[in-house]
MILUMLUM-341297 format. One record per residue (C-alpha): chain; x, y, z; residue in one letter. Coordinates in Angstrom, 3 decimals. Example, Ala and Ser with C-alpha at 12.3 -4.5 7.8 and 13.67 -1.06 7.14 Angstrom:
# residues 2
 chain     east    north       up resn
     A   12.300   -4.500    7.800    A
     A   13.670   -1.060    7.140    S
***
This chain:
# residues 404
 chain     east    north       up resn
     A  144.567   71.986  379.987    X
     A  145.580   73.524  383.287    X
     A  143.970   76.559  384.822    X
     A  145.713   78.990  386.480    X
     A  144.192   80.445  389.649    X
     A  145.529   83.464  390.949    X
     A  145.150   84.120  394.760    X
     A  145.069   87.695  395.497    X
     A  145.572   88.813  399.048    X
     A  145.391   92.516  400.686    X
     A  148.700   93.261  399.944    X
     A  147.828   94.251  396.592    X
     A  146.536   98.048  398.390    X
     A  150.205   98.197  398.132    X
     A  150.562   98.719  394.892    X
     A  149.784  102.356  394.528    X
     A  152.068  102.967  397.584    X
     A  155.155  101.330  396.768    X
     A  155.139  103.027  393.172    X
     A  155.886  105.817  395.155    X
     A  159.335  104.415  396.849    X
     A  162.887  103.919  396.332    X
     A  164.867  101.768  397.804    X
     A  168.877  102.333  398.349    X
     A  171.061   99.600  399.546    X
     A  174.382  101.757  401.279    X
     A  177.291   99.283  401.642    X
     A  179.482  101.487  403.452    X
     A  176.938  101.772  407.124    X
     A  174.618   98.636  406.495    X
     A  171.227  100.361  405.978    X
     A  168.771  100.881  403.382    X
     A  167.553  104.482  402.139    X
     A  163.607  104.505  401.615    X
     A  162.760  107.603  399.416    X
     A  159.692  109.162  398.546    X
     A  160.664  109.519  394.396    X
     A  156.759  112.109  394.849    X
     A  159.399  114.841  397.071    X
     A  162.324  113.134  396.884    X
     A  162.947  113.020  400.768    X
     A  164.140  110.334  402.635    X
     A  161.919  108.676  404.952    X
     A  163.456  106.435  406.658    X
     A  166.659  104.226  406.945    X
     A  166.722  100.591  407.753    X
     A  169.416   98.493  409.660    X
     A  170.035   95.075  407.013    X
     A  173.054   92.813  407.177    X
     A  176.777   93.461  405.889    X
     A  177.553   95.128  403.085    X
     A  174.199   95.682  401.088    X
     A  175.006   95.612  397.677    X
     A  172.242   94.198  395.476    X
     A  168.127   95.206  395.881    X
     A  165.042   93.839  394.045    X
     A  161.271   95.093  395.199    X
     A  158.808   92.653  394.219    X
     A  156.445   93.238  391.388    X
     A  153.361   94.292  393.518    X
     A  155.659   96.185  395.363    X
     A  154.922   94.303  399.148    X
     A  158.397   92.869  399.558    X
     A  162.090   94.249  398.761    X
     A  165.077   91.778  399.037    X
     A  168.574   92.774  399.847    X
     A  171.516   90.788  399.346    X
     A  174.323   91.664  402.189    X
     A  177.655   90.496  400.315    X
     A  180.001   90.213  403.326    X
     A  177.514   88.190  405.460    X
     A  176.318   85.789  402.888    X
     A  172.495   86.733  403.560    X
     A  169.573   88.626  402.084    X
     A  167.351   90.252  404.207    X
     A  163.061   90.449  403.418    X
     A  161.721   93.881  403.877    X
     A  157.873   94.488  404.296    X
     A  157.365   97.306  402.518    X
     A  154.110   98.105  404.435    X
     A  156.238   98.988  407.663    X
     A  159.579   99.197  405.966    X
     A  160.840   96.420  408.772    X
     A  162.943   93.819  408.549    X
     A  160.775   90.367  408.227    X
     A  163.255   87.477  407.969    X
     A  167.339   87.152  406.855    X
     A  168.044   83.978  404.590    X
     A  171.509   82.496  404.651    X
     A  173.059   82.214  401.401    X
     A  176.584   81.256  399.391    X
     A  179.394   83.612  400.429    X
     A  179.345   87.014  398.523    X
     A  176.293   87.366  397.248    X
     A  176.104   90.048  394.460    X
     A  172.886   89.763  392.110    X
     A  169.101   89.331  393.454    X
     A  166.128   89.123  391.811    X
     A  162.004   88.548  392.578    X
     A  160.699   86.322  390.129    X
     A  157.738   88.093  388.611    X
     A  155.048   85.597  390.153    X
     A  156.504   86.641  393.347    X
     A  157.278   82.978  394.536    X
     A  160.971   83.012  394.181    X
     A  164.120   85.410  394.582    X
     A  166.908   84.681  392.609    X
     A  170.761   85.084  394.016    X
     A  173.857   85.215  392.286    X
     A  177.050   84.442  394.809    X
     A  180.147   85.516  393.220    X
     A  182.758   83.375  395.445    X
     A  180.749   80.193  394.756    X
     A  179.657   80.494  391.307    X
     A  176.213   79.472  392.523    X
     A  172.281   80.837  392.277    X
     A  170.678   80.244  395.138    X
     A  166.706   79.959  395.132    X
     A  164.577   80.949  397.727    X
     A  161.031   80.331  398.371    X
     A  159.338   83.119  399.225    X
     A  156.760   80.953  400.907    X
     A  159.027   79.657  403.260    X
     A  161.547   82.146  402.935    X
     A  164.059   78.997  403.010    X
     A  166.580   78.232  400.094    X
     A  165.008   75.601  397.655    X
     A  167.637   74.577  395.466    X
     A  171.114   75.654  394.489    X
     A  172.371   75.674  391.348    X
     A  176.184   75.457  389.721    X
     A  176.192   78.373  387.497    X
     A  179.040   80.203  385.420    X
     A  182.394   81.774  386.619    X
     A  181.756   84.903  388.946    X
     A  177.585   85.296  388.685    X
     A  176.736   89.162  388.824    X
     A  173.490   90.934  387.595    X
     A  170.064   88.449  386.845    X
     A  166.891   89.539  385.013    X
     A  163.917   87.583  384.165    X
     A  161.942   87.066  380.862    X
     A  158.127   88.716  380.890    X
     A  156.872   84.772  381.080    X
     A  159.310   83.889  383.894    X
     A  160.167   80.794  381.724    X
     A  163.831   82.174  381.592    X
     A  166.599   83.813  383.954    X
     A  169.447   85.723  382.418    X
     A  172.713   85.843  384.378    X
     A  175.754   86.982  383.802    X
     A  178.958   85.441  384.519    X
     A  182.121   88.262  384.735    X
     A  184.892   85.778  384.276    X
     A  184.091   83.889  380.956    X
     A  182.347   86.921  379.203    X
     A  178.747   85.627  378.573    X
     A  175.229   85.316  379.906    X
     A  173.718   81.828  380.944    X
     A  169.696   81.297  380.448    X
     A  168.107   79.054  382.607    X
     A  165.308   77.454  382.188    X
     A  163.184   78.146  385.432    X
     A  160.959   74.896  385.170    X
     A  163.939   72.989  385.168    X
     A  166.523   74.857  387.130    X
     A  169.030   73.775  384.118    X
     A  171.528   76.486  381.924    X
     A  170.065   75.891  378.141    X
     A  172.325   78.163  376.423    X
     A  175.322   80.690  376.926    X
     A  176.095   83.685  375.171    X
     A  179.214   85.492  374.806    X
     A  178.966   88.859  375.794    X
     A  182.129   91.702  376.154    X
     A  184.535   91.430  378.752    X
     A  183.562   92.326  382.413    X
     A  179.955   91.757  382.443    X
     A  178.207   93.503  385.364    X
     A  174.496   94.841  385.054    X
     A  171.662   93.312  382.908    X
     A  168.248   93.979  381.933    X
     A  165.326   92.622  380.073    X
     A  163.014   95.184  377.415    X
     A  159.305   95.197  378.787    X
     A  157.808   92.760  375.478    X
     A  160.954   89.881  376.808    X
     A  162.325   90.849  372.487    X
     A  166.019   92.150  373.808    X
     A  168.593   91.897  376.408    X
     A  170.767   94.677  377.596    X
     A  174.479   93.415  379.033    X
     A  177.124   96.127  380.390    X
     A  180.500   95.263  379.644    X
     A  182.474   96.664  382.630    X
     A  185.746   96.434  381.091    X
     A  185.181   96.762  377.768    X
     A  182.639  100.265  378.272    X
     A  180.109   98.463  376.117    X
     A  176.468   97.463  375.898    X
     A  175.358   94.122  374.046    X
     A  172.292   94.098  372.473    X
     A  171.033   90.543  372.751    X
     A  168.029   88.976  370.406    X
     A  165.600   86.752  372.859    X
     A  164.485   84.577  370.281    X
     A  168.028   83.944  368.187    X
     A  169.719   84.251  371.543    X
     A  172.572   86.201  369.465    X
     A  174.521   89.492  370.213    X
     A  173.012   91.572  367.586    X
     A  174.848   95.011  368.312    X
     A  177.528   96.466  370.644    X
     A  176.851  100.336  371.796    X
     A  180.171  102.004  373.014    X
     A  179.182  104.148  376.188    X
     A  180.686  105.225  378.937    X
     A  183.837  104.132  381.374    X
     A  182.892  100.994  383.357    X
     A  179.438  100.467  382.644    X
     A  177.800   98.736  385.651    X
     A  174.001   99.157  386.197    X
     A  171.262   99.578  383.677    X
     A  167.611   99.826  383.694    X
     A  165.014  100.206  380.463    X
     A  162.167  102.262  380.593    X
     A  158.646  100.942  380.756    X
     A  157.862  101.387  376.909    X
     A  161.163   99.684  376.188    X
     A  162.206  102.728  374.106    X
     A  164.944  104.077  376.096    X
     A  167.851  102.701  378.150    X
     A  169.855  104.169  380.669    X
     A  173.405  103.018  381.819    X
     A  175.545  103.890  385.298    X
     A  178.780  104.301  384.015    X
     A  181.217  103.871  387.352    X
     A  184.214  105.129  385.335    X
     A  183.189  107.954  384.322    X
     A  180.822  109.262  386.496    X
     A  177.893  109.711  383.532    X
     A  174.780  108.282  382.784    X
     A  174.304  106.898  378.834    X
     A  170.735  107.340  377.222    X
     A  170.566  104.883  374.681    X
     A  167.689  105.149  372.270    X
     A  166.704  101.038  371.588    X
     A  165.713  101.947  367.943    X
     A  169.032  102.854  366.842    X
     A  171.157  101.424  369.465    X
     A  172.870  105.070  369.775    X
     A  173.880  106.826  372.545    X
     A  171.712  110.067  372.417    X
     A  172.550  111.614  375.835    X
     A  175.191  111.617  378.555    X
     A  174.403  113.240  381.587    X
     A  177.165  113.871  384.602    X
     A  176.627  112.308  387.447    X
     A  177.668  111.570  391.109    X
     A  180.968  109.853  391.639    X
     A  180.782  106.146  390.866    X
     A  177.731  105.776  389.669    X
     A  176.491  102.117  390.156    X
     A  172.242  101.226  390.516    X
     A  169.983  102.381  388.256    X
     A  166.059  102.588  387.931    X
     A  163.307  103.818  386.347    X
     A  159.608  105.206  387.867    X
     A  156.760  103.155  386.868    X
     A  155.433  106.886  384.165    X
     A  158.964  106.515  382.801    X
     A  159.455  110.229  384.139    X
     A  162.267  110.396  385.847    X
     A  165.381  107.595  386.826    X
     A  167.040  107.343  389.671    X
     A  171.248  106.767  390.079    X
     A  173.021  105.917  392.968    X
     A  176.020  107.110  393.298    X
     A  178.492  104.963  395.426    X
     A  181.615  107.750  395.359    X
     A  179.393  110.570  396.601    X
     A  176.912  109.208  399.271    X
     A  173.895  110.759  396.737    X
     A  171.360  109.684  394.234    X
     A  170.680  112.094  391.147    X
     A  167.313  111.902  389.947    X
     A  166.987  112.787  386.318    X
     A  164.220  114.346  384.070    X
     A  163.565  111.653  381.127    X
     A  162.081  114.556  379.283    X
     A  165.336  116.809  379.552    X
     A  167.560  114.352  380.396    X
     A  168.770  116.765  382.961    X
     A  169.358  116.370  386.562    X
     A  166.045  117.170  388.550    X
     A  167.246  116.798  392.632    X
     A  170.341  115.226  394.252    X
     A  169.609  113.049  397.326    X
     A  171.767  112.828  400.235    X
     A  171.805  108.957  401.469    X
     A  174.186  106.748  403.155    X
     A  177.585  106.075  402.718    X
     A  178.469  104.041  399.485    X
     A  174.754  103.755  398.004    X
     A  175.193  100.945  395.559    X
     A  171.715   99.797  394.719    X
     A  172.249   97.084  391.925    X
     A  169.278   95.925  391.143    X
     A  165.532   97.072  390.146    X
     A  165.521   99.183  393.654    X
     A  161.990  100.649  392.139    X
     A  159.240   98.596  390.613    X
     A  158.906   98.880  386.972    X
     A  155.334   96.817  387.023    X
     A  153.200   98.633  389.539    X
     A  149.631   99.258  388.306    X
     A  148.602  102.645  389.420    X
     A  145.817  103.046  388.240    X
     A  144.152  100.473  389.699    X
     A  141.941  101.643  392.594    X
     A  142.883  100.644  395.898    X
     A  140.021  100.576  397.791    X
     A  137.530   98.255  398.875    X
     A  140.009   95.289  397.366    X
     A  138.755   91.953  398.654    X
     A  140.553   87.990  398.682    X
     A  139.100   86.680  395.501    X
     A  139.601   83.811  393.206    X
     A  140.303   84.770  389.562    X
     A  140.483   82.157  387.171    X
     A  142.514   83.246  383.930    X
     A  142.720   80.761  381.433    X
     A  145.540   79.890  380.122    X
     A  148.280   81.955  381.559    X
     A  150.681   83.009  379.800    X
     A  148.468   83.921  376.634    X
     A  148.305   85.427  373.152    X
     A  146.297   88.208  374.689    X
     A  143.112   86.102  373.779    X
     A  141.800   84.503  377.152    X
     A  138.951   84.277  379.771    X
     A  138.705   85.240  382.998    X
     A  135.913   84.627  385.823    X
     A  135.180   85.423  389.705    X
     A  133.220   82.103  390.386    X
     A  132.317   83.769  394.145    X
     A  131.143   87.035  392.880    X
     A  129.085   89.183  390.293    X
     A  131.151   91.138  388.130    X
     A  129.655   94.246  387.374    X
     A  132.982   95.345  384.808    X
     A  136.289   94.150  383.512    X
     A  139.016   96.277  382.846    X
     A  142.720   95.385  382.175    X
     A  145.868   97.804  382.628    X
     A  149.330   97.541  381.396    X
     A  152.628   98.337  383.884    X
     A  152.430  102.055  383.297    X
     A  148.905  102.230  384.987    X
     A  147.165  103.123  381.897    X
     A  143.919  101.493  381.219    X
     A  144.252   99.728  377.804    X
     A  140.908   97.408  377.755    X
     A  137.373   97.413  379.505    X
     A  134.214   95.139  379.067    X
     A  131.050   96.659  380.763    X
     A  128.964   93.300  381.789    X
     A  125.524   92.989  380.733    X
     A  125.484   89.517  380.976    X
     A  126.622   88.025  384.074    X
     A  127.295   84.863  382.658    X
     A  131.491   83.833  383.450    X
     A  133.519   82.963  381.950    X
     A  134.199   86.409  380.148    X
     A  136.636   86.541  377.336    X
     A  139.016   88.972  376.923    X
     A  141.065   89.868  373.120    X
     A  144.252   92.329  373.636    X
     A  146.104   90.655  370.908    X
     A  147.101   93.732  369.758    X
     A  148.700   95.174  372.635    X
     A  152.705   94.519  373.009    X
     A  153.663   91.596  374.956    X
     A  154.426   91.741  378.909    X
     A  152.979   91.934  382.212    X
     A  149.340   93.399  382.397    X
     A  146.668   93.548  385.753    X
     A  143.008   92.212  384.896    X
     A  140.622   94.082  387.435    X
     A  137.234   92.904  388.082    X
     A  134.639   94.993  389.999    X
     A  132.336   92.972  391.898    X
     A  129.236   93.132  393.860    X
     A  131.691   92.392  396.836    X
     A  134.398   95.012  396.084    X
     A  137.388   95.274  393.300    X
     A  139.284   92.171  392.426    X
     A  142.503   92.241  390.512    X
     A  145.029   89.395  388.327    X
     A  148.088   89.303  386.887    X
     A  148.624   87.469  383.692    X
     A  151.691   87.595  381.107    X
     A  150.733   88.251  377.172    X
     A  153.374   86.839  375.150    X
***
């Protein structure tokens, strides 16, 4: 069997940093919003192509990709210096984008075309493109990465693709007008808004079947779930209101007023507070999760849209930042059951420690015996993304694995 060797590079100092940021795509003057979600201020605006629509930060937070729909491009932002790095050429009109979660690829949906276009991030170069279903919107990913949701507006349904083969295995039929998808934190559930319907589908990952319909607001367009997959939260465009929908009952238990036109949706890494961009009123409410009240409205640009995961759901705060070093860390196998090993081959490891995507610290293994590989047992912990951190006699090394 295959090990899986996970290269991890400087950039991951970033991760404590970019939990800290927003990013706003405004489609009416061509520039991003960066906003410090600590005060709320916003500090600083980049220039990006035509018509930003769509936004996706990577998942250690290093890299945001916008998707400028009247150009046909997507722009790379370093999110170190908040500068522009490269601009891809795409299909005409592209309106969904997504990082994979290994980071290598970003996914684009381009409406006019009915095509996803792959990009390296290596190269930063398209890689494949593949025919998809009628008018391609909103993409999310599976906790694995072995499967890419996207939703097709025209026929009323969701495609899955299988990653490792760039090939649509199923399609399900959603409501009418899908926009805005996203996937629960374990990879169990799917949410779909139904723009012209004003519903939410509830789909199962493992029958691939609708199993509920939640009635919310007017034009439902993005949505985001927080990080212990308890609630979700819905833009409604119609109406100008955000839907709280609790996941156990599939009920709406809140609705908040908004800006006008409410369109991108996320969630802070704690689950605290979300973030809505409102298209129709140049702002971006942030909201208490505890109250689910309004906390701060943000002036941006004009026509914030933000459709996308414009803040990282899987940073890992609480992993300390300093004195990170290039490692090797071998984690065998990846994906697992939560039952694996893991070793530094170039170091002595002093501890082990793993942390989920809210930060929190949900394993250590103080080392008394140096001798690798060490094996690690979080079966019981719920299934997603989680950080391995070694500390070393040469500094702190960290590795992302997927528990499924």
């Amino acid at each position: 069997m295959k090990k899986l060797f996970i290269i991890l590079m400087l950039a991951i100092i970033g991760f404590g940093v970019n939990a800290q940021t927003a990013y706003i795509t405004n489609s009416g003057d061509n520039i991003v919003s960066v906003i410090n979600v600590v005060n709320n201020d916003v500090v600083k605006t980049i220039d990006v192509g035509s018509t930003p629509q769509a936004i996706s930060v990577s998942l250690d937070g290093s890299r945001v990709y916008v998707a400028n729909s009247d150009d046909g491009t997507v722009n790379e932002i370093n999110t170190a210096t908040n500068a522009v790095l490269d601009t891809i050429t795409v299909g005409d009109s592209p309106e969904g984008i997504l990082v994979s979660n290994d980071g290598s690829k970003v996914y684009v949906t381009n409406q006019n075309t009915d095509e996803l276009y792959i990009i390296s991030t290596a190269t930063q170069t398209v890689s494949a493109t593949v025919a998809i279903g009628d008018e391609p919107f909103g993409l999310a990913e599976s906790p694995n990465g072995k499967k890419l949701y996207m939703v097709y507006g025209d026929s009323a349904s969701v495609g899955v693709l299988n990653t490792a083969t760039n090939v649509v295995s199923k399609i399900i039929t959603v409501g009418v007008g899908p926009y805005g998808i996203a996937v629960s934190p374990n990879g169990s559930k799917i949410y779909v808004t139904n723009a012209a319907q004003g519903t939410v589908s509830v789909i199962d990952s493992l029958t691939n079947t609708v199993t509920a319909n939640i009635t919310v607001g007017e034009e439902p367009w993005g949505v985001c779930v927080s990080p212990d997959g308890n609630m979700i939260y819905v833009a409604n465009w119609g109406d100008t209101s955000l839907s709280v929908i609790s996941a156990a009952t599939n009920a709406v238990v809140a609705t908040i007023r908004v800006g006008l036109y409410p369109n991108g949706v996320s969630i802070t890494p704690d689950g605290k507070k979300v973030y809505v961009a409102n298209q129709g009123s140049a702002t971006v409410n942030v909201i208490n999760t505890a109250t689910n009240t309004i906390s701060d409205t943000i002036a941006v640009g004009t026509g914030p849209q933000a459709f996308g995961n414009f803040i990282s759901t899987h940073v890992f705060t609480g992993i300390a930042p300093q004195s990170l070093v290039s490692a090797n860390i071998e984690v065998y196998p990846n994906p697992n059951n939560g039952k694996f090993q893991v070793s530094s081959p170039k170091s002595q490891v002093t501890s082990i420690a793993v942390y989920n995507v809210l930060g929190e610290k949900v394993y250590s293994l103080p080392i008394t015996d140096n001798s690798s590989p060490f094996t690690i047992n979080i079966a019981d912990m719920p299934n997603g993304v989680y950080m391995v951190e070694l500390r070393t006699d040469k500094g702190i090394s960290v590795g992302k694995f997927v528990k499924e």
